[in-house]
N, C-alpha and C positions, 0 to 999 in steps of 0.2 A: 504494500500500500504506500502510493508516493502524497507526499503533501510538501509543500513550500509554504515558508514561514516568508513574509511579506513583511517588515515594518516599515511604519508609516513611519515622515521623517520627525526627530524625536521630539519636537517641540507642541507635533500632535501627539504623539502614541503616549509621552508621558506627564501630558499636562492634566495636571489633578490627580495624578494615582497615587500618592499618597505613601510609595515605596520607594526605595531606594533603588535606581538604574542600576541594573549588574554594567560596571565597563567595560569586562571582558569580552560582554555577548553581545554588546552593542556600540562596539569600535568601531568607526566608518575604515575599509580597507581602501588602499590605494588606488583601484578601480572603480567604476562605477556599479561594476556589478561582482559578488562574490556568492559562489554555491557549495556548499559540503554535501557531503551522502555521509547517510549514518546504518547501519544494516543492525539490528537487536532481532533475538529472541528467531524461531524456528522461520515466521515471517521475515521476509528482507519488507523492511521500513526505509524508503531514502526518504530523509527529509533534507528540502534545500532549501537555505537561508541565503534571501536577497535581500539587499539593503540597493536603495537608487537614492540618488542624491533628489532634493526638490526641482533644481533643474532640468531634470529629464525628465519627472514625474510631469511637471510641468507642462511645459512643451509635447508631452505624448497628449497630456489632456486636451492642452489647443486644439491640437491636428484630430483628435476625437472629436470637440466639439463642435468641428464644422460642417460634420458632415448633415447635412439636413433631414427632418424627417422623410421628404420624398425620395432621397439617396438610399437614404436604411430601406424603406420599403423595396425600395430594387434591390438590395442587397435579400435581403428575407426569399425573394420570391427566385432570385440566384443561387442562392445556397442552401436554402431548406424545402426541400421538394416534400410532397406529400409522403409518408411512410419512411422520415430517414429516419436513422437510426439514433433511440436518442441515448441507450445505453444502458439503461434503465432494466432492474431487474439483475445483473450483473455480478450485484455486491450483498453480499449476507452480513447477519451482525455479527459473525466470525473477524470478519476485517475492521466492524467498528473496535473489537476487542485490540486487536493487532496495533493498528493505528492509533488507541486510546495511548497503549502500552509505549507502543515508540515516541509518541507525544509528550508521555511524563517523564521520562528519561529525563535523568538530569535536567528536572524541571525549576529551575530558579528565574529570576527577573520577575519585572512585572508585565502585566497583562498586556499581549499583543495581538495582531491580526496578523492572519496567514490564508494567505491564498493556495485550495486544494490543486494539486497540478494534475488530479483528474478531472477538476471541470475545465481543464483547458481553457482555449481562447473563445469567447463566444463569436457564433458564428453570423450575427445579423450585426449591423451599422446602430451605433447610438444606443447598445445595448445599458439596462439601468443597470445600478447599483445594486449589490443583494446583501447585507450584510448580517451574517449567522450570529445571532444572541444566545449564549447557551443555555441548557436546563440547570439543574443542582451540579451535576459533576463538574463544568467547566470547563473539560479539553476540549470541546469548539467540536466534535467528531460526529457530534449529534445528526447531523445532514448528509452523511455518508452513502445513504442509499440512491440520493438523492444529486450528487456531485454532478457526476455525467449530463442528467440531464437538464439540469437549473446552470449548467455551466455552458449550455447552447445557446442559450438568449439571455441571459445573467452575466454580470461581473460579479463572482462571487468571491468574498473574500466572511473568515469566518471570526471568531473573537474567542483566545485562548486565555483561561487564567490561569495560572501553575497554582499546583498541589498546596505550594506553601505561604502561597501569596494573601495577604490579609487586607488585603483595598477595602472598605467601608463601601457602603452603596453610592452612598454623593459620590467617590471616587468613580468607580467603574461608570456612572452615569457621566462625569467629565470627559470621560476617556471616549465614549462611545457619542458625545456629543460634539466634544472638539471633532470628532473625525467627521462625522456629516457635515457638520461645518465649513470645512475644510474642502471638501467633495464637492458641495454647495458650488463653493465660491470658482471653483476648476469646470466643474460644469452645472453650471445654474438652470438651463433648463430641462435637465435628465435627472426624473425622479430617484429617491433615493428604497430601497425596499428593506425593513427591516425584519426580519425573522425570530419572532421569539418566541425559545422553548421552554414552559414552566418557568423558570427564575427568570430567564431573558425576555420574558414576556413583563416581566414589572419594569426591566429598562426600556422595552421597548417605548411603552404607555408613558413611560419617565419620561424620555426624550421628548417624546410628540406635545406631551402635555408643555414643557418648557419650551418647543419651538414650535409653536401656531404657524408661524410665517415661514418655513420651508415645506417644498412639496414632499410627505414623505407618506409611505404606503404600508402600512402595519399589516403581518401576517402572524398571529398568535396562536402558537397551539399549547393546549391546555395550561393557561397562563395561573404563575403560584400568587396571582391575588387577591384568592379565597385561601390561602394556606393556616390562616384563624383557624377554620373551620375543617381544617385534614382529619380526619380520622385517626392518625397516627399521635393526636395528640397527646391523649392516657401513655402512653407507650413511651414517648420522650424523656421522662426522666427517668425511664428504666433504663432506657440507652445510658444517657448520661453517665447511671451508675454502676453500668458494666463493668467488669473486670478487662482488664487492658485484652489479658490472654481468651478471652472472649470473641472479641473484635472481629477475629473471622469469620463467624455466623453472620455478620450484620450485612454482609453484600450478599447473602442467599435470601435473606427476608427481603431485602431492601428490593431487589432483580424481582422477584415475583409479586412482593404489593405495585410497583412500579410501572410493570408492562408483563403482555399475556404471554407464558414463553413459548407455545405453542405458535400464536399469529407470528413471535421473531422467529420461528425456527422454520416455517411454511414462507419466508422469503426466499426467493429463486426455487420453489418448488412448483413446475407446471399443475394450475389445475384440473387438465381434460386429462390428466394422468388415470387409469384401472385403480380404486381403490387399496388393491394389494400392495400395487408397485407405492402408490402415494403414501399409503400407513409406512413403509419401509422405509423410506426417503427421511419422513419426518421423523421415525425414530435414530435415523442415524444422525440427523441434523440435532435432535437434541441431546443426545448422547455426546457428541463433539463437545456443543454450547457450553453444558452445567456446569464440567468443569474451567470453563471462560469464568464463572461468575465469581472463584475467587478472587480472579484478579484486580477487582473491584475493591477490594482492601487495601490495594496498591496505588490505585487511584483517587480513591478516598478515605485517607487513614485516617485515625479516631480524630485527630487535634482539626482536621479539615472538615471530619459529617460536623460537627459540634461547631466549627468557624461557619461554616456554608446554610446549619439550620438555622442561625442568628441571623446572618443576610437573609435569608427570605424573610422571616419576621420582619426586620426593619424595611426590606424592599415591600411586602406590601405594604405596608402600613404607609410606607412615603407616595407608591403609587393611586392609592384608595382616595386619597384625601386631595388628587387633583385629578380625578376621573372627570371631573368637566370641562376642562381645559383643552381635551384632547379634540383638535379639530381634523385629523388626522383618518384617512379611507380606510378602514378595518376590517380584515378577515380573521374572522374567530372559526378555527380547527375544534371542536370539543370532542371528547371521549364520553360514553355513557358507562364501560365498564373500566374507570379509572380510581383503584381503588387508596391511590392517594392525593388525590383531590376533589371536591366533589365538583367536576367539572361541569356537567351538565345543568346545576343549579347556577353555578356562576355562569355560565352563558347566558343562560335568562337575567341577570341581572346586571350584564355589560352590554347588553342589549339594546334592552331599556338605558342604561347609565349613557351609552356612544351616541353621538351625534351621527355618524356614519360607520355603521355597523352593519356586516353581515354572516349569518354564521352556516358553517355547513357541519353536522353532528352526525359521528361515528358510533353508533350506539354500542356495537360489539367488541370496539375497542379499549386498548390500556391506556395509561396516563403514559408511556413511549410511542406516542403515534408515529412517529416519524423513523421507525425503526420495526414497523410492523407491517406485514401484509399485504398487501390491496390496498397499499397508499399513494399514490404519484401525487407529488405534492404541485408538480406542473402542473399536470392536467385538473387538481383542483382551481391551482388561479387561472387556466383556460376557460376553464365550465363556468365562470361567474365574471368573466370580461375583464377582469382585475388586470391583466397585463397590459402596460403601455411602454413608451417611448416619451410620450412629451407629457404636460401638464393634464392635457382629457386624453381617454381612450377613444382611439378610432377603430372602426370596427373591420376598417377595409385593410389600412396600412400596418396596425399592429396584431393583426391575425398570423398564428404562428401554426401550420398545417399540423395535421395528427401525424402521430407518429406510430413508428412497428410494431413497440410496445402497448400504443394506446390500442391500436386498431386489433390486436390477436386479445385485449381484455373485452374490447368491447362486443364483436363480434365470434371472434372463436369459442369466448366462453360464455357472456353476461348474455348473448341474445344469439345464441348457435342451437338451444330448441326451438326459437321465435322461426327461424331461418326451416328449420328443418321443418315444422309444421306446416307452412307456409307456402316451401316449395316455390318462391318466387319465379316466373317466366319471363325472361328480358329478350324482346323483340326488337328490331330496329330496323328500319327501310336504308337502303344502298339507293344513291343515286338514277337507277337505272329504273328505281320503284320496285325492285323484289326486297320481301320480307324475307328476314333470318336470324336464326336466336343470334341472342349476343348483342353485344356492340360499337359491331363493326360500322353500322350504318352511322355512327358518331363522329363529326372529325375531332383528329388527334389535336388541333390546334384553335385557341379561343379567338376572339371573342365567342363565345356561343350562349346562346337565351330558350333555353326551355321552358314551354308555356305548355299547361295543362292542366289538368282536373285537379282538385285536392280533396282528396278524401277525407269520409269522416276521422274527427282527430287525426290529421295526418298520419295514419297509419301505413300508409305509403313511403314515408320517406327513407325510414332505417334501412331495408332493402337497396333502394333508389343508394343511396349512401355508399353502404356496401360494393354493390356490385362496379358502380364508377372508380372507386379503391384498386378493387379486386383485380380487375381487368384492364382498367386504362391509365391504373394510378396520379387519376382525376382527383381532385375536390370539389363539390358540387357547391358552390355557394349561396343556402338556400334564403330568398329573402319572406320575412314570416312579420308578423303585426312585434310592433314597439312592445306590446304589454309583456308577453313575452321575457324582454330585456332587464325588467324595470327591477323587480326583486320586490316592487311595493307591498306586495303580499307574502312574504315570505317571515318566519317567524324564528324563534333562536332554538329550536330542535329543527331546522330544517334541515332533510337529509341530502345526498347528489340526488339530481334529478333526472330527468327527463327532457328539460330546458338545458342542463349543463350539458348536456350530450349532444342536443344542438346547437349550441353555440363550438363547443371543442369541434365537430364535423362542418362546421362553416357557416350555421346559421348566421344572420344580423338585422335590423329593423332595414325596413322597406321605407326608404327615402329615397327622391329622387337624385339625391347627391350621392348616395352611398352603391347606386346602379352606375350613375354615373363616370365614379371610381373604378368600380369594375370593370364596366367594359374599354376603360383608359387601359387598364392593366391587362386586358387579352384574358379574362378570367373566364370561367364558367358559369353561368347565372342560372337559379330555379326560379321561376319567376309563378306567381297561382295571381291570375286577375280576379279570382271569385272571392279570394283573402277570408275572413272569417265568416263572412257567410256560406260560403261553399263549404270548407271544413268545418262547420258548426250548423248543418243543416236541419231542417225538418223533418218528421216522418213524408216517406214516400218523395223525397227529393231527389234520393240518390243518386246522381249521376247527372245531375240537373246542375247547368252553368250558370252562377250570378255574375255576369260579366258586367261590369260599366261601362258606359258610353265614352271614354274615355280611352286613345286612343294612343297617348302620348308615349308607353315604352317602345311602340311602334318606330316611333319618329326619330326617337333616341339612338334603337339598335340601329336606325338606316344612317347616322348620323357616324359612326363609327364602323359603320361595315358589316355588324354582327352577322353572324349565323345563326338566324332563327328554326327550333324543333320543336315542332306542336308534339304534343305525346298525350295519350291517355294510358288509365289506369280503373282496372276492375277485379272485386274483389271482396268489397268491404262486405258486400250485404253475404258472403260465406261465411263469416266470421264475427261479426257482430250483427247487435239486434237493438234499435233504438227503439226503447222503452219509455220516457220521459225525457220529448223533446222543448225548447224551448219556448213553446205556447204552453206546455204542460204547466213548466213551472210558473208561468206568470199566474197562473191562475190561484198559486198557491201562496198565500200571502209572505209566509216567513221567504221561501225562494226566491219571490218578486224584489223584497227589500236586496234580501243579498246580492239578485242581478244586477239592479239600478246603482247599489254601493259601489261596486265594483268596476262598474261603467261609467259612475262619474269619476274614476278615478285614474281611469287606463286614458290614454291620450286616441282621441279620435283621428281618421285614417281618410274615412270616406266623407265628411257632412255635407262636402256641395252634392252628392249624387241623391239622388231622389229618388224614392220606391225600395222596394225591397234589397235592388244591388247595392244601397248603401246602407243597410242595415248592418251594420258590423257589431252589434251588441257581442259580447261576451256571457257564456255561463259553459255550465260544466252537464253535459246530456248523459242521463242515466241509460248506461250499456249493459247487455246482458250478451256473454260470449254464444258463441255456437261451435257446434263441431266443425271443425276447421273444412275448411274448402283450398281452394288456391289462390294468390295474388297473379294478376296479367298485365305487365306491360309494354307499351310500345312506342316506340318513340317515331315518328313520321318523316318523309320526308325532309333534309334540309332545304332552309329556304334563306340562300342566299341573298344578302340584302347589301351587298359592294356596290356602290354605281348606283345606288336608288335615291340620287340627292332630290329626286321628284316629292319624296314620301317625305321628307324634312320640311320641304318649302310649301307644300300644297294638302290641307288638313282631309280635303275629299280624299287625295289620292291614297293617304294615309288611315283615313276610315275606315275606306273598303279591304282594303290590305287585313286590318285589325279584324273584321267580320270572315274573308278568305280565310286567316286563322283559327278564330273562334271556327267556322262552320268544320273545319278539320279536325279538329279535337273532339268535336262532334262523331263526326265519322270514327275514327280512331275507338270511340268510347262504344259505339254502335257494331267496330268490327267485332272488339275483344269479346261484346255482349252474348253475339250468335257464333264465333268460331270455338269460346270457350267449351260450347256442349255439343263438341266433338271430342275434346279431350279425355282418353279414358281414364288419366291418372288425375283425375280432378280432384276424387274423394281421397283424403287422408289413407284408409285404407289400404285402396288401389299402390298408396305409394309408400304403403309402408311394407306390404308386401313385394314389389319391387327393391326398396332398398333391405329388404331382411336378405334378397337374394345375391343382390351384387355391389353390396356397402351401402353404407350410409354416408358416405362420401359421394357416390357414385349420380348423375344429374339425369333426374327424373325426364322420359319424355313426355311431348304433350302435342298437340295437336298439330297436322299440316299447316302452316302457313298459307 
């Protein structure tokens, strides 16, 4: 495990800390740059210690911060292709062990920052700041699963206390201020992201709360500012009055109140693994671990748990009491099974306490989240739009594609029965007008504007997703209603969604500057005209278009060039069954309130259109499943739109265009309707017994073309 010790130049790194500077360790050498390798214990550890004079520091800053947001964005769409690789998965908490161990190695000085030399160099323009706050232990290694990937569009650098270091809280909070500070001032408009874990999480809140006026982005996971209320409390002064020769027990208690060791030990363990082979995997994996958890004595010897439980005490107690100060964008991480904090009550009450709060909650999690499981910490700040570049997020330019990793959790495993039940059929027309599975009939290169049906609850899209991935390693970037984005409704036990899953696969609000954007950028667009009336319909509408009179994305793709594909899609009415549509509920008073609540609240989309296609109310239609049938789609004809400056300039020409459209998706919807019941593998059934015979891998037929 490699890590680089980065210090900042010293008049940050040890302004306020409170200790004495080792000289030895921190003598500027005759170069501007100096490296060692250190190799401890059965793991080779190199740790390389650079020191850069402010000069150079300097000046790299410049020449970083010139580059503009529109340069990064071409940079991002240059270097991060959909599906790279982000590394993620890789690292077990075997190497955080390894790396803790090399770290406290002749750990004296005071507290500094080190930049991991597995998050490498980030690979997008104008990448922010990420700066790792640690839990209780302090060796900065906390984010280790985590490196690779937060190190692709991050500058990460992480914050180490040694073993023996006695900084007071004010102190560490100098330390960690002077440096953003300092960051600030080198690049003022590149937010700064702070990361805190359990104790880091009171510096975090510290910081924000004493700097209102820097841009900075708080990501808290299971933050020790309920630490009053730990459950470990009865149990404290029993520590306290342990026998020295004791002490070794204290990191096997500490490791399993702490975090689950089952969820640490199931990192890097595939989960579409045979159950036999998986129960063996994870018995070997915690067989290795247990004996790791002495090392934890080593890390934190008695004189350090008894220094390190006094700073949380004082750190929360200093963070509580300026909880409103904090003006600061905040994502709160919480644990539900964190049996040393009660994290999930203090969410509800920073909630409430944060001016800009939002929280995503782990309910089967430990108080180590970030060292457990089925965590990408990425992909949580993807799923909730948190990630930028400048002072707001854009949805177009600071979009970061999925990655290998995301894509084989989302679909190999989390939605691999949806797929398999489902049996999706993707059709697509060839220029010459013959139909053929697949999607060939797609071109390889954007601008491209797909317009078509939206099914009830888009239950269309995951599929639609998928298979553009799969096959074209496309991103489809779907444009879906504002309300969506907002989080207005979203509460402090909210768990990942279903919204975060479209936003990570490309969703973003439907503006006409954010299409705009896109098709600037040669992107792929899903574009639905019928918008939440279409997918929020009535009983017996199915399949039925609310298009508006409104003609203008017409005008736009001709304005650009796009390549326009009408496509339909049928299906819904095999699989679900609308019970209580939105006439229903109005009728029903408590429902009615909650519609109109919710409606005055969500940002309107449609209001000049009149009649029903501008009815875009929101509610939520009570579905009752059915036994599965098949999903059918197909995507039409391209219809090249280069050379159509007519459809720009001339609104008729462009109407009719708009209606030639519309009338195609029609048909499209009309083909799938009657070709479908030719298909003999329509029924579940049919194709389960086909796949018992030639895998469940193996691609269901369906109907002639």
């Amino acid at each position: 495990m490699s890590v680089a010790l980065h210090t900042l130049p010293a008049a940050v790194a040890a302004a306020g800390s409170g200790v004495r500077a080792d000289r030895r360790r921190r003598r500027r050498p005759s170069s501007s740059l100096r490296a060692t390798s250190v190799e401890t214990g059965p793991v080779a550890a190199a740790v390389s210690v650079v020191e850069s004079k402010v000069g150079v520091e300097t000046k790299r800053r410049e020449a970083a911060a010139e580059v503009s947001g529109e340069a990064a964005a071409a940079e991002v769409a240059a270097e991060l292709q959909a599906l790279y690789d982000d590394g993620f998965g890789g690292v077990t908490v075997k190497e955080y062990f390894a790396a803790a161990r090399a770290v406290s190695n002749d750990d004296d000085g005071p507290p500094r920052w080190f930049c991991p030399v597995d998050a490498g160099q980030p690979a997008v323009g104008n990448a922010p700041l990420l700066l790792f706050l640690p839990g209780t232990d302090g060796v900065g290694m906390g984010l280790i699963l985590h490196h690779k990937s937060l190190g692709r569009v991050f500058e990460v650098r992480c914050l180490h206390i040694p073993v023996n270091d006695r900084t007071p809280f004010e102190g560490l909070l100098q330390i960690v201020e002077n440096s953003i500070k300092y960051e600030h001032v080198m690049s003022p408009n590149r937010p700064i992201y702070l990361v805190g874990d359990s104790f880091g999480g009171c510096l975090a809140l510290s910081v924000a709360a004493r700097n209102p006026q820097l841009d900075l982005v708080l990501i808290l996971i299971n933050p020790a500012t309920s630490f009053a209320k730990t459950p470990l409390q009865p149990i404290l002064p029993v520590l306290e009055a342990m026998p020295t020769e004791l002490h070794v027990t204290v990191p096997y208690l500490l490791s399993f109140v702490m975090g689950d060791p089952v969820k640490m030990a199931m990192v890097n363990i595939e989960n579409n693994l045979p159950p036999p082979e998986t129960l063996q995997k994870l018995s070997d994996s915690l067989t290795s671990m247990l004996p790791l958890l002495s090392e934890l004595a080593d890390i934190i010897p008695r004189d350090t748990l008894f220094w390190k439980l006094k700073l949380l005490k004082s750190g929360a107690a200093y963070t509580n009491s300026r909880l409103h100060a904090v003006q600061a964008e905040v994502l709160l991480l919480a644990s539900g099974n964190d049996n040393l904090l009660p994290s999930g009550e203090e969410a509800d009450r920073l909630f409430k306490s944060l001016k800009n709060c939002r929280v995503r909650y782990f309910k089967d999690n430990g108080h180590t989240l970030l060292l457990e499981d089925g965590v990408n910490l990425l992909s949580v700040i993807k799923g909730v739009n948190m990630y930028r570049r400048g002072r707001q997020h854009d949805p177009v330019t600071d979009y970061i594609p999925p990655t290998l990793s995301e894509f084989k959790k989302t679909f190999d495993e989390d939605q691999k029965l949806f797929h398999l039940a489902m049996s999706p059929v993707m059709l697509s027309t060839l220029k010459n007008g013959k139909i053929v599975r697949g999607l060939a009939g797609v071109p390889d290169q954007g601008p491209v504007l797909f317009v078509g049906y939206h099914a009830l609850m888009g239950i269309e899209l995951t599929p639609l997703y998928e298979e553009f991935l799969r096959e074209k390693k496309t991103i489809v970037r779907g444009m879906a209603h504002p309300f969506l984005f907002q989080g207005k409704f979203e509460g402090s036990r909210q768990e990942l969604s279903r919204t975060d899953e479209i936003s990570m696969y490309g969703g973003l609000p439907v503006t006409p500057i954010n299409m705009y954007k896109l098709f600037e950028r040669n992107q792929f667009v899903l574009l639905y005209p019928g918008g939440v009336r279409e997918a929020l319909h009535r009983k017996g509408e199915a399949y039925k278009l609310f298009w508006p009179d409104q003609p203008e994305f017409v005008r736009m793709a001709a304005r650009f060039g796009v390549t326009v594909i009408p496509f339909g899609f049928v299906g819904e009415d095999d699989v679900l069954e609308l019970v209580a549509d939105y006439n229903d509920q109005k009728n029903i008073p408590y429902l009615r309130e909650w519609i109109e609540s919710i409606n005055q609240e969500a940002q309107r989309v449609r209001d000049s259109v009149k009649g029903e296609d501008g009815n875009q109310d929101i509610y939520l239609p009570a579905l009752l499943p059915k036994v599965p049938g098949r999903f059918y789609y197909l995507f039409g004809k391209p219809i090249e739109m280069k050379g159509m400056d007519n459809v720009v300039r001339d609104r008729k020409t462009a109407n009719e265009l708009y209606l030639q459209i519309k009338s195609e998706v029609e048909n499209l919807l009309s083909y799938l309707k009657r070709k479908r019941e030719e298909d003999p593998y329509r029924s579940i059934t049919q194709r389960a017994l086909y796949q018992a015979s030639w895998g469940a891998s193996a691609q269901v037929p369906t109907f002639e073309p």
